[in-house]
N, CA, C and O atoms as a DFTB+ gen file, in Angstrom:
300 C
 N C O
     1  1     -24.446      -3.818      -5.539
     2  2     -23.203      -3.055      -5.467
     3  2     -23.517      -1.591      -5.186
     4  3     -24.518      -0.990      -5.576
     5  1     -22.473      -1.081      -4.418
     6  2     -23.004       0.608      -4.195
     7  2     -21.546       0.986      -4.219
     8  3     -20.571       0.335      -3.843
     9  1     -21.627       2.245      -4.773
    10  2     -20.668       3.802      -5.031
    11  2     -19.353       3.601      -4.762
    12  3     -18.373       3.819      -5.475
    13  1     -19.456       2.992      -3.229
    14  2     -18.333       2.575      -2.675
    15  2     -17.370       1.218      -2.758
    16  3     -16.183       1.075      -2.465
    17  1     -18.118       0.505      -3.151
    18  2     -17.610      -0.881      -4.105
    19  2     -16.388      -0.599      -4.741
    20  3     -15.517      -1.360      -4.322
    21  1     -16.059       0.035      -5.418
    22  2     -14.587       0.032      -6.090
    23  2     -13.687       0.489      -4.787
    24  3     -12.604      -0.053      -4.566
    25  1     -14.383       1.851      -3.675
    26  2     -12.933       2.044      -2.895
    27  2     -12.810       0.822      -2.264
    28  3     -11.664       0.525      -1.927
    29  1     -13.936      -0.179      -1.948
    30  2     -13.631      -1.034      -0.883
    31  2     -12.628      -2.032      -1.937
    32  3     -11.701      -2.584      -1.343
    33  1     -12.717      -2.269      -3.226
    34  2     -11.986      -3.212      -3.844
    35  2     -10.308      -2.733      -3.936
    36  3      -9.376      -3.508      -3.720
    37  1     -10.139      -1.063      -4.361
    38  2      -8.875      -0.355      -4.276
    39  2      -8.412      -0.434      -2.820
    40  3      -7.212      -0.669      -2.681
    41  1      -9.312      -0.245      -1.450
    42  2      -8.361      -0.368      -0.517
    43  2      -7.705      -2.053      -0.252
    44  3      -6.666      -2.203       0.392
    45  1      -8.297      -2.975      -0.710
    46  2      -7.778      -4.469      -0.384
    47  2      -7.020      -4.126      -1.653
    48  3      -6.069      -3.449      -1.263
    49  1      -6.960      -4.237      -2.858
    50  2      -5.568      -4.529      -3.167
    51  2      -4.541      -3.817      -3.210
    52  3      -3.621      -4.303      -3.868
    53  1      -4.298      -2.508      -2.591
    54  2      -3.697      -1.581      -1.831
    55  2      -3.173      -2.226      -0.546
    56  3      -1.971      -2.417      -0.361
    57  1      -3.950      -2.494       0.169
    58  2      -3.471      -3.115       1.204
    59  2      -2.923      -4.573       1.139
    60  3      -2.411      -5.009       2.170
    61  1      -2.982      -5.479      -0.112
    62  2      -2.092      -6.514      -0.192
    63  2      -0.952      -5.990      -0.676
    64  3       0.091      -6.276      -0.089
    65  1      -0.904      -5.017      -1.976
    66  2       0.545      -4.734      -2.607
    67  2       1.158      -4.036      -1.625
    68  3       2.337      -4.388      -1.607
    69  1       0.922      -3.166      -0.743
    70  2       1.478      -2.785       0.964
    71  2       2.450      -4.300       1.574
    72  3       3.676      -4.411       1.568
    73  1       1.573      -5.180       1.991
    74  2       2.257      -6.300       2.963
    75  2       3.164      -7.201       2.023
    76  3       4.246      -7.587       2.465
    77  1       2.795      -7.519       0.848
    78  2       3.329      -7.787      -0.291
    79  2       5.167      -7.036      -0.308
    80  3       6.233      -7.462       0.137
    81  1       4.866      -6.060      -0.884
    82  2       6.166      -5.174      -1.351
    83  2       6.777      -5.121      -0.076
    84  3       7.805      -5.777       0.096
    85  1       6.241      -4.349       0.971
    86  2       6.888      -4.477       1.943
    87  2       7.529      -5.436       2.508
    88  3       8.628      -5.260       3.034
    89  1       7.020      -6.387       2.475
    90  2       7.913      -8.079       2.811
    91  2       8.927      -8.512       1.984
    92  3       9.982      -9.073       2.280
    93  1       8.454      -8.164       0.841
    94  2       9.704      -8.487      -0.179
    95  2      10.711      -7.561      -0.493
    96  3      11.616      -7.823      -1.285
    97  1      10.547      -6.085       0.314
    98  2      12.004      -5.076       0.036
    99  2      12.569      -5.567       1.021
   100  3      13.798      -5.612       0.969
   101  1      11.751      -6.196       2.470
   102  2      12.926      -6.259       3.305
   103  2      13.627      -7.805       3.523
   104  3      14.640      -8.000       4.195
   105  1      12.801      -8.928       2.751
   106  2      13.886      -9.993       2.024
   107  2      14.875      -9.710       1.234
   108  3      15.960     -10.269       1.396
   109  1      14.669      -8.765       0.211
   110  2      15.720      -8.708      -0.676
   111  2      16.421      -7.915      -0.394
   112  3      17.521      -8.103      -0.914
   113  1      16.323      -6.318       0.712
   114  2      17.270      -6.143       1.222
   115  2      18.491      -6.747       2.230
   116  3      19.668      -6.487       2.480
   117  1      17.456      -7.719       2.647
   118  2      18.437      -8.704       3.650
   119  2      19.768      -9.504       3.406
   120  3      20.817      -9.629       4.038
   121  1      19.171     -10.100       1.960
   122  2      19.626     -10.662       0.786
   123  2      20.813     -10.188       0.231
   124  3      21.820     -10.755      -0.192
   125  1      20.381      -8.707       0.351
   126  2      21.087      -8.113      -0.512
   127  2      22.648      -7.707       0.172
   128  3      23.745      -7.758      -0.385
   129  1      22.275      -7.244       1.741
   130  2      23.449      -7.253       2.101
   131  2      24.114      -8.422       2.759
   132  3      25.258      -8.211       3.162
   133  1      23.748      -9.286       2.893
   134  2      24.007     -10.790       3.291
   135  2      25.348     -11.046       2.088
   136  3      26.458     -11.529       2.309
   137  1      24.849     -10.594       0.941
   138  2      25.495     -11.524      -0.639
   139  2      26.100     -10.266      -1.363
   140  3      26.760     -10.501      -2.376
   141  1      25.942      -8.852      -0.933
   142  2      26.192      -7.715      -1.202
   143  2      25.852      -7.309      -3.192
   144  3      26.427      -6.687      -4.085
   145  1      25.021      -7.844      -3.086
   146  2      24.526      -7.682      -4.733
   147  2      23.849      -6.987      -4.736
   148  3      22.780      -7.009      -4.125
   149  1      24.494      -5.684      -5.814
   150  2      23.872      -4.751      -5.693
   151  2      22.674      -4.516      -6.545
   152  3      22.024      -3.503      -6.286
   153  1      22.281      -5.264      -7.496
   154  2      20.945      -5.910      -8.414
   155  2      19.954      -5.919      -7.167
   156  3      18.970      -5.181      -7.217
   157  1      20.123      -6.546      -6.294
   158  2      19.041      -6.717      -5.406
   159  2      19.131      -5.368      -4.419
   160  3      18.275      -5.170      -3.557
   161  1      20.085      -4.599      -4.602
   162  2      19.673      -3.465      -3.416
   163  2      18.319      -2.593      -4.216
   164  3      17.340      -2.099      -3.654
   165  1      18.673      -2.601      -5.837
   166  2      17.610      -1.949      -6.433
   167  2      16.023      -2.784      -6.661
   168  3      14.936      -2.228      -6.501
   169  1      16.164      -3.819      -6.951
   170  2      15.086      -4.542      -6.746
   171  2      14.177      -4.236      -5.090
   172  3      12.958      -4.078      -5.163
   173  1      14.664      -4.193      -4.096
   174  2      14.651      -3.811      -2.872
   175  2      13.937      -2.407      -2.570
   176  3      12.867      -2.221      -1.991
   177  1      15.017      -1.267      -3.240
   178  2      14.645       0.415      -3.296
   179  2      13.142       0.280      -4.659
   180  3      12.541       1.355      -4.674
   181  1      12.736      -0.406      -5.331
   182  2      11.852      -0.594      -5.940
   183  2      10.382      -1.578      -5.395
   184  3       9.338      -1.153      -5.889
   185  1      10.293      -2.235      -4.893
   186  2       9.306      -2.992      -3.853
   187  2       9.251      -1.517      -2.723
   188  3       8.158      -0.974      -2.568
   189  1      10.092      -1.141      -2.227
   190  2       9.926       0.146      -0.894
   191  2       9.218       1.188      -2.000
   192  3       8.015       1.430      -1.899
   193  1       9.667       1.522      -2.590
   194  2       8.915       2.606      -3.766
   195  2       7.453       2.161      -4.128
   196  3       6.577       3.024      -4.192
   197  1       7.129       0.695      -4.395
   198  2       5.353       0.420      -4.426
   199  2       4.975       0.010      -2.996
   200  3       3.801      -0.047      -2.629
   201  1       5.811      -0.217      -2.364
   202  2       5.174       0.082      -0.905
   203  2       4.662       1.277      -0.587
   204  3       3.453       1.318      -0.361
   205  1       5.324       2.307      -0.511
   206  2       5.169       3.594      -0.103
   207  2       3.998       4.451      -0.588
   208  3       3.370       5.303       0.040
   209  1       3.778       3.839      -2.421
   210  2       2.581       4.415      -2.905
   211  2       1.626       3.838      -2.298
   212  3       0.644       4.561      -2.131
   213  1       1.543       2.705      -1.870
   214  2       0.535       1.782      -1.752
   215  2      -0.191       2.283      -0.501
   216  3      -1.414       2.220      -0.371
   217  1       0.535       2.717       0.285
   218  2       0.058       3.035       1.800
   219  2      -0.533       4.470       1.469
   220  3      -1.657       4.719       1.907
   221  1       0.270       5.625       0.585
   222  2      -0.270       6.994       0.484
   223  2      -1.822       6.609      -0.288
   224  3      -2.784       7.194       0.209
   225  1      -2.167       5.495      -1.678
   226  2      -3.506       5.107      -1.876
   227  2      -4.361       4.756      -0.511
   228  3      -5.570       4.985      -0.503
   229  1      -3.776       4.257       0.518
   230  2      -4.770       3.469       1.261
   231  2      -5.010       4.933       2.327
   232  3      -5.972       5.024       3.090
   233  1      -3.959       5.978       2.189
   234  2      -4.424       7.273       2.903
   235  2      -5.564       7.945       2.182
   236  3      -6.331       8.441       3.008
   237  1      -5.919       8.123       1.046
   238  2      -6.099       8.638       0.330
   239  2      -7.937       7.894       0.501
   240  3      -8.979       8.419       0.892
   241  1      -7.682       6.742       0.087
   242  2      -8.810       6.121       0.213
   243  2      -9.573       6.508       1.821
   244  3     -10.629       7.139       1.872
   245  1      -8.828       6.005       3.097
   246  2      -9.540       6.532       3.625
   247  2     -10.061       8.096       3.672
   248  3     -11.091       8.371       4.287
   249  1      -9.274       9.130       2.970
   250  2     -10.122      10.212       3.534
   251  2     -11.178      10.255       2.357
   252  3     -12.324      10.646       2.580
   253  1     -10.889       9.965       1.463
   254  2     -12.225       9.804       0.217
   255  2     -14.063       9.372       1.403
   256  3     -15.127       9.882       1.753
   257  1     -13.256       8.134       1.516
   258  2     -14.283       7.512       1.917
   259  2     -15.009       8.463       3.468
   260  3     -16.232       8.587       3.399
   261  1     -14.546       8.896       4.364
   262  2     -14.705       9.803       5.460
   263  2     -15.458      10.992       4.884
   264  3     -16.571      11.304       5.308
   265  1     -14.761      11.730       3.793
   266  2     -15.304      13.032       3.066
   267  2     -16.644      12.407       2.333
   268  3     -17.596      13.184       2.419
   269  1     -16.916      11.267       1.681
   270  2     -18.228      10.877       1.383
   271  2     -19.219      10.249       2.108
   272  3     -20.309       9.732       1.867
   273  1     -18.455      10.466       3.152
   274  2     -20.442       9.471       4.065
   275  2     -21.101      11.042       4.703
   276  3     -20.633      12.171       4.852
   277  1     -22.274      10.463       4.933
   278  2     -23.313      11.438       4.819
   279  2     -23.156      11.659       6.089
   280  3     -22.961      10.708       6.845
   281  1     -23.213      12.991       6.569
   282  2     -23.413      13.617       8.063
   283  2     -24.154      12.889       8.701
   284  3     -24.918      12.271       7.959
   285  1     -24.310      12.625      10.014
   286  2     -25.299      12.025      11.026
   287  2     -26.067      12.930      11.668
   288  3     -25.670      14.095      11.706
   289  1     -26.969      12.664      12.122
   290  2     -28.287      13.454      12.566
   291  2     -27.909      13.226      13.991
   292  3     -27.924      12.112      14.515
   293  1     -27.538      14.436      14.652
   294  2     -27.572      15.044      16.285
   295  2     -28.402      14.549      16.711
   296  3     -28.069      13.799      17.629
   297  1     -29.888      14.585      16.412
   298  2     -30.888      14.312      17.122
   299  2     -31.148      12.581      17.141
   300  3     -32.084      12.105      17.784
């Protein structure tokens, strides 16, 4: 295991709760105005809300990871 082992584990499940949440705000928004229940518009605005973090972690991660690799040699 090396250093980077946890970002590589934080960016995959970052990037499932991303495709995850995201799929499921826009079922249950669909849902929601299909059946106009408004229980599910918030269930909906809540999946978009861990979507949204999820993607700013997976920003985050990449610049972590960019700012820690070691310069390359010109020559």
């Amino acid at each position: 295991m090396t250093a980077r082992s946890p970002l590589r584990l934080r960016a995959i499940l970052s990037g499932i709760a991303l495709l995850g949440t995201a799929a499921a705000a826009v079922l249950f928004a669909l849902t929601a105005q299909r059946e106009g229940d408004g229980g599910l518009w918030a269930v909906a605005a809540v999946c978009a809300a861990i979507a949204v973090i999820a993607a700013i972690d997976l920003v985050v991660i990449a610049r972590r990871r960019t700012r820690t690799r070691e310069p390359r040699d010109p020559q």
